[in-house]
Backbone bond lengths (Angstrom), bond angles and torsions (degrees), N, CA, C in turn:
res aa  C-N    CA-C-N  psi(-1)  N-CA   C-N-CA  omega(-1)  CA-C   N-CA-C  phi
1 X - - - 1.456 - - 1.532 108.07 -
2 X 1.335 132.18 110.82 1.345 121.33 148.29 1.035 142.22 -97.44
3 X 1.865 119.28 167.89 0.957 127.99 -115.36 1.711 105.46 -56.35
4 X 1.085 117.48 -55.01 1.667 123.73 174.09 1.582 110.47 -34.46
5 X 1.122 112.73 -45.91 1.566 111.44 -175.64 1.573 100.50 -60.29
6 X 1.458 112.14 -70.27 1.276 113.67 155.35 1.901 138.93 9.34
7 X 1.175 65.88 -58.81 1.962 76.25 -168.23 1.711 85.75 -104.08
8 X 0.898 142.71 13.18 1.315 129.25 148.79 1.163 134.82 -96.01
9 X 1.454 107.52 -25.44 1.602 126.91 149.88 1.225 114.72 -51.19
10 X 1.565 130.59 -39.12 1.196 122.08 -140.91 1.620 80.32 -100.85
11 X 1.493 116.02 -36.90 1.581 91.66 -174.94 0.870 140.94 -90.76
12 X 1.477 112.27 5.09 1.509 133.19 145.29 1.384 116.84 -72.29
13 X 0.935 128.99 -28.00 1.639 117.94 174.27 1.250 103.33 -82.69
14 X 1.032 129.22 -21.74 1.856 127.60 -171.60 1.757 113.76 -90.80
15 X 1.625 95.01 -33.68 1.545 98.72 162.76 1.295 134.02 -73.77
16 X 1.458 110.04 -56.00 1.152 105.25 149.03 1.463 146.07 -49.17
17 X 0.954 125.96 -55.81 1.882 124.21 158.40 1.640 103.14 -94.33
18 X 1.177 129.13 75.68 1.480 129.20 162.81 1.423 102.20 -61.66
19 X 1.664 96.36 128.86 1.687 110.22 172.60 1.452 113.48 -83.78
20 X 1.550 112.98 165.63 1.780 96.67 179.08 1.219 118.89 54.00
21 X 1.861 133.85 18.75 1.229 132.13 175.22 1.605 110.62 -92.99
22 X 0.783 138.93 141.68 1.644 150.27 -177.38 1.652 132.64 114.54
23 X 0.774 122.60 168.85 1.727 115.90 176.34 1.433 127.51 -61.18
24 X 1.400 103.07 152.60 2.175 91.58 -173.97 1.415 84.04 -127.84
25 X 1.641 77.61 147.83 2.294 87.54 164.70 1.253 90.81 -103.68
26 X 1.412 98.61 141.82 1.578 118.84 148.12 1.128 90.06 92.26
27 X 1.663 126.29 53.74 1.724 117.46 -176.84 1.959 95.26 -88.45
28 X 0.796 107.18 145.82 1.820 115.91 168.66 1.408 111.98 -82.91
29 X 1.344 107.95 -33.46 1.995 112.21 172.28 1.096 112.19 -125.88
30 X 1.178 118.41 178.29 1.598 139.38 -169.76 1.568 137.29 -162.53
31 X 0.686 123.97 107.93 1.882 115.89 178.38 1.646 101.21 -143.43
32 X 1.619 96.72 166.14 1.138 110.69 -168.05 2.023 92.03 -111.72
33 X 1.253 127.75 177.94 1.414 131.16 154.34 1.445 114.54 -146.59
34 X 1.197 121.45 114.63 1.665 107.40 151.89 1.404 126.95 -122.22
35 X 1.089 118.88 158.52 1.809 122.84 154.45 1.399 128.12 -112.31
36 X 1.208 93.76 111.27 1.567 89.13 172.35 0.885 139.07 -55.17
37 X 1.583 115.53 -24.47 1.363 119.66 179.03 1.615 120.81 -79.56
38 X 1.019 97.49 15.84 2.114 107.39 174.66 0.941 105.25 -163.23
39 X 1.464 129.17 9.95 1.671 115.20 176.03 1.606 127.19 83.36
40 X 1.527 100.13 -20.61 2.043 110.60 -173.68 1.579 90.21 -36.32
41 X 1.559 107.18 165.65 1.258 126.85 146.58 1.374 119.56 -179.99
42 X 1.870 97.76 128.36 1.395 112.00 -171.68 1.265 139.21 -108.43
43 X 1.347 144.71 125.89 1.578 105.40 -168.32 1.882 75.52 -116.13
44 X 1.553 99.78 156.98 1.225 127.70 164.60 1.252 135.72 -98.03
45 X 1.193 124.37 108.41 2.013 108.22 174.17 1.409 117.39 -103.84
46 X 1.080 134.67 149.59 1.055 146.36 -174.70 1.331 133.55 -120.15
47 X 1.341 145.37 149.51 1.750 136.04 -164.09 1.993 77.29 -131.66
48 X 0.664 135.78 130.09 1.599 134.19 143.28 1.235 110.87 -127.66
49 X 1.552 112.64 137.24 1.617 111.01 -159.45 1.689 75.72 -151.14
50 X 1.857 114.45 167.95 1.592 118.27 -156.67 1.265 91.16 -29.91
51 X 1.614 107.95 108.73 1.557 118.44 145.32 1.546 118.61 45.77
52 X 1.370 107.90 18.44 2.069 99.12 165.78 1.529 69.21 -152.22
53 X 1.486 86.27 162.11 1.550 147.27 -157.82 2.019 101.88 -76.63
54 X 0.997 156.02 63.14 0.926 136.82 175.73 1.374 156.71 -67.44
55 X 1.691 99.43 -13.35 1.360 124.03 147.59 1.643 107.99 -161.40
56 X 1.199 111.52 176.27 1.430 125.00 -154.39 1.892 92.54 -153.93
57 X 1.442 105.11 144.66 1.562 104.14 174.97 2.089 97.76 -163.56
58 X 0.975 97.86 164.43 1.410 96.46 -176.50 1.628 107.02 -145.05
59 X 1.150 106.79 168.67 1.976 111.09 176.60 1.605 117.29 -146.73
60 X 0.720 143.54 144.76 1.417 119.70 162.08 1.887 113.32 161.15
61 X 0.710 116.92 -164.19 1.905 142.77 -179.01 1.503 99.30 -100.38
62 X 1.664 122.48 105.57 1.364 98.90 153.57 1.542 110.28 -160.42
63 X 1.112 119.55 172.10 1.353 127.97 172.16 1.933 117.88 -63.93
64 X 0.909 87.58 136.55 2.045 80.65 -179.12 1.521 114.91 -48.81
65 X 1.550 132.70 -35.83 1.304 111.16 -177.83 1.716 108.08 -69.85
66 X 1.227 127.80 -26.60 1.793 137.59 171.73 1.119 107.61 -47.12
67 X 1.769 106.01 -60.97 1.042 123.22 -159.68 1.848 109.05 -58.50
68 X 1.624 107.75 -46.84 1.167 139.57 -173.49 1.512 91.36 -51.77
69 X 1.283 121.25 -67.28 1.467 134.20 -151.34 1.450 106.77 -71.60
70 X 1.654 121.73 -27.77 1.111 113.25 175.18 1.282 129.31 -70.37
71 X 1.997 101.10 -60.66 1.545 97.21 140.79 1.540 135.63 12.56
72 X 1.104 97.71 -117.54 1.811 106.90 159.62 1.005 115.13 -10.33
73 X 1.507 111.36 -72.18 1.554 111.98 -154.80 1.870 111.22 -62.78
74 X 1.891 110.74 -37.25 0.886 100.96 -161.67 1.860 109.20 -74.10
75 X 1.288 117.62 -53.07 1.275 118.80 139.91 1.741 118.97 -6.20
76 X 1.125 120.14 -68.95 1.909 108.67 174.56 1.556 114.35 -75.64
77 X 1.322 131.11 10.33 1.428 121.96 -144.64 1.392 79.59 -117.14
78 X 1.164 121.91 -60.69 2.260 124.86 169.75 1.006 110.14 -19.55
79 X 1.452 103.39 110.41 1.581 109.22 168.00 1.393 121.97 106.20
80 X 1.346 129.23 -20.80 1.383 146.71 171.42 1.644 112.89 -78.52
81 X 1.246 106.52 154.65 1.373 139.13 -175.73 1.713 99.05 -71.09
82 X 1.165 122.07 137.84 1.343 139.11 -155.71 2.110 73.66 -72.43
83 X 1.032 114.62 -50.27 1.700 107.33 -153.10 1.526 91.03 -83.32
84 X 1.494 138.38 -14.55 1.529 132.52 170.46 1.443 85.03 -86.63
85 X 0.563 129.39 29.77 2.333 112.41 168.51 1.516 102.66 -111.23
86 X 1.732 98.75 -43.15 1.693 127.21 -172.46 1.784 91.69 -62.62
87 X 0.636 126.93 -55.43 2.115 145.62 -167.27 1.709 75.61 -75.31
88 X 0.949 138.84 -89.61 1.431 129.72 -135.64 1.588 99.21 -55.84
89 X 1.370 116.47 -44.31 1.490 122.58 -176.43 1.333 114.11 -38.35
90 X 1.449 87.96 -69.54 1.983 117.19 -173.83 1.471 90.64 -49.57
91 X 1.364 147.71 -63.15 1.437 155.29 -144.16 1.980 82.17 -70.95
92 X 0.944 129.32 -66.33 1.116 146.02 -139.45 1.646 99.70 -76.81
93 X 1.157 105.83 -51.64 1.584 117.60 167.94 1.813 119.82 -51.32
94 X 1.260 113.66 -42.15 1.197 136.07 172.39 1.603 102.88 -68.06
95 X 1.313 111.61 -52.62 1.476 96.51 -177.08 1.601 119.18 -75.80
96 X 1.227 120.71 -16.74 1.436 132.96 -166.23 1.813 87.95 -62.09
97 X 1.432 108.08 -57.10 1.606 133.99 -160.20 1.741 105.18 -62.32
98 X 1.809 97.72 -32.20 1.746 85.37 -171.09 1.827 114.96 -143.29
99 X 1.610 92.55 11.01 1.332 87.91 166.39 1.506 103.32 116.74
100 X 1.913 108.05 -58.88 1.156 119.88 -160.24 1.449 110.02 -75.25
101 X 1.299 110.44 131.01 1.542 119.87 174.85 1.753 124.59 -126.72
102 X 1.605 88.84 23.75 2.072 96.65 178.52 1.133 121.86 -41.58
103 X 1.184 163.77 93.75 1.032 161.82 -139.50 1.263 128.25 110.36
104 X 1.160 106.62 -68.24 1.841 125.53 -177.16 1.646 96.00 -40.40
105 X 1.861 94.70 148.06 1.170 116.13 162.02 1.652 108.98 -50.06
106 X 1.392 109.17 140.85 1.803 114.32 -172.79 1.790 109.83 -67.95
107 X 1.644 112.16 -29.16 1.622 109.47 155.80 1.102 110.30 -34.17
108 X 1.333 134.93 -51.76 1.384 134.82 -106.10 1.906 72.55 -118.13
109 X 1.678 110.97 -61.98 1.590 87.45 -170.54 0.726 144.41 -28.28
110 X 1.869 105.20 -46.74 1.514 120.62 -166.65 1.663 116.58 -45.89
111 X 1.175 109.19 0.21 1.761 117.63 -175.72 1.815 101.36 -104.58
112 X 1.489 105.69 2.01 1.609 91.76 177.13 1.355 126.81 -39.19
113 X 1.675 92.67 -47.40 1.694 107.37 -177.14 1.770 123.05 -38.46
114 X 0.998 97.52 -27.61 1.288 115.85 -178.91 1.951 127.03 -23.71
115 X 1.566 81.73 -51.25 1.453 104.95 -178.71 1.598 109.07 -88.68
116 X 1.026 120.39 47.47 1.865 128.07 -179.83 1.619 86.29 -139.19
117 X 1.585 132.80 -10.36 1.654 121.80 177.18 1.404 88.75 -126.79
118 X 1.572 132.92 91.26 1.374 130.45 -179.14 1.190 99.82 -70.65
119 X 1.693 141.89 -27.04 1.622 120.17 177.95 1.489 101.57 -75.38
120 X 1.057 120.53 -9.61 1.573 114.09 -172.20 1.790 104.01 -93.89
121 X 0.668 136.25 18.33 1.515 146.27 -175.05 1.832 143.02 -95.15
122 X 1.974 83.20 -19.21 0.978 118.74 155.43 1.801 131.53 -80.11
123 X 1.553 76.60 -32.64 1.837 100.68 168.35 1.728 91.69 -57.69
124 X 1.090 142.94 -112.32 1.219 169.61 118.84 1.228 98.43 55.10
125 X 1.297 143.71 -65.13 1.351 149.05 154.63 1.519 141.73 -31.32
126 X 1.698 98.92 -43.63 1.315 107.27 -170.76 1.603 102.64 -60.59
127 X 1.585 126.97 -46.36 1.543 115.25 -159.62 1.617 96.36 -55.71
128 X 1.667 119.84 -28.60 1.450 118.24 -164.19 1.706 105.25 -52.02
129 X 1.170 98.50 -42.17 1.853 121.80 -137.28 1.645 65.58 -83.68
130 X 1.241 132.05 -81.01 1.394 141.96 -147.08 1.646 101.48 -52.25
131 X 1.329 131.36 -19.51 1.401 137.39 166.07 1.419 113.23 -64.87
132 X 1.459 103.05 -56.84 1.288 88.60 175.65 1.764 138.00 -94.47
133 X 1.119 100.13 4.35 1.355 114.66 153.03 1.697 107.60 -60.05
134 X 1.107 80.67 -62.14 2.274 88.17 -175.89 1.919 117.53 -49.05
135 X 1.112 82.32 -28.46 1.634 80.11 -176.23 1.492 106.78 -97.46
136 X 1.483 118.59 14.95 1.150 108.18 161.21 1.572 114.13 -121.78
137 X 1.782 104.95 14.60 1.468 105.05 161.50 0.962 134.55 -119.22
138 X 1.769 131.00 94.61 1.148 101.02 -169.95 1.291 136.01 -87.07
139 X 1.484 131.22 164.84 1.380 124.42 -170.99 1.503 120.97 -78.05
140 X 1.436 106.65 143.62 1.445 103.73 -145.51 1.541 128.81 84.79
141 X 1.317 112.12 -18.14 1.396 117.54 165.07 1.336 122.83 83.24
142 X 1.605 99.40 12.83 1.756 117.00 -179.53 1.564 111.71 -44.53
């Protein structure tokens, strides 16, 4: 299979059965995401317990590459250090923009393509952006 086939598989399998999709009790963070420019919309929940990430869940309206990207992300984000979530984002953001994904978990590449549809990039981004908004709100407003 190459790589194009690839990343079309993946964002159909991720849109269609999105992992980590539905509501959490007892989330510790929260944020909302939208774009106007396609309509997505995400809300995020969050578990943060000493300083790493312990679960991640999402809800919302979106297009399959969003949808795709959240997926993923929330799935790799379990288990990491509040400042490896911050690094995975930034890494992830950078690659959406230029292709390059050295580092990143190999889930996570399969979205390199990304940056060959620059209006679509925002798709792809927002769950990033909407993470880290969330982990700097907590619920209830503590």
């Amino acid at each position: 299979m190459d790589k194009n086939e690839l990343y079309q598989e993946v964002l159909l399998q991720y849109s269609k059965r999105p992992k980590n999709f539905g509501p959490m009790e007892c989330a510790t963070h929260a944020a909302d995401g939208h774009n106007a420019l396609c309509g997505d919309e995400i809300s995020l929940a969050l578990k943060i317990e000493n300083g790493s990430l312990s679960d991640a869940r999402f809800t919302g309206s979106a297009c399959a590459i969003c949808t795709a990207s959240a997926s993923l992300m929330t799935g790799e984000v379990k288990g990491l250090s509040c400042d490896a979530v911050k690094k995975l984002a930034h890494d992830f953001r950078e690659m959406a923009r230029t292709g390059s994904g050295d580092g990143l978990p190999p889930r996570i590449q399969v979205l390199d393509r990304i940056h060959l549809f620059p209006q679509r990039v925002k798709c792809a981004v927002l769950p990033w952006e909407t993470l880290l908004s969330a982990m700097e709100h907590e619920v209830g407003g503590k």
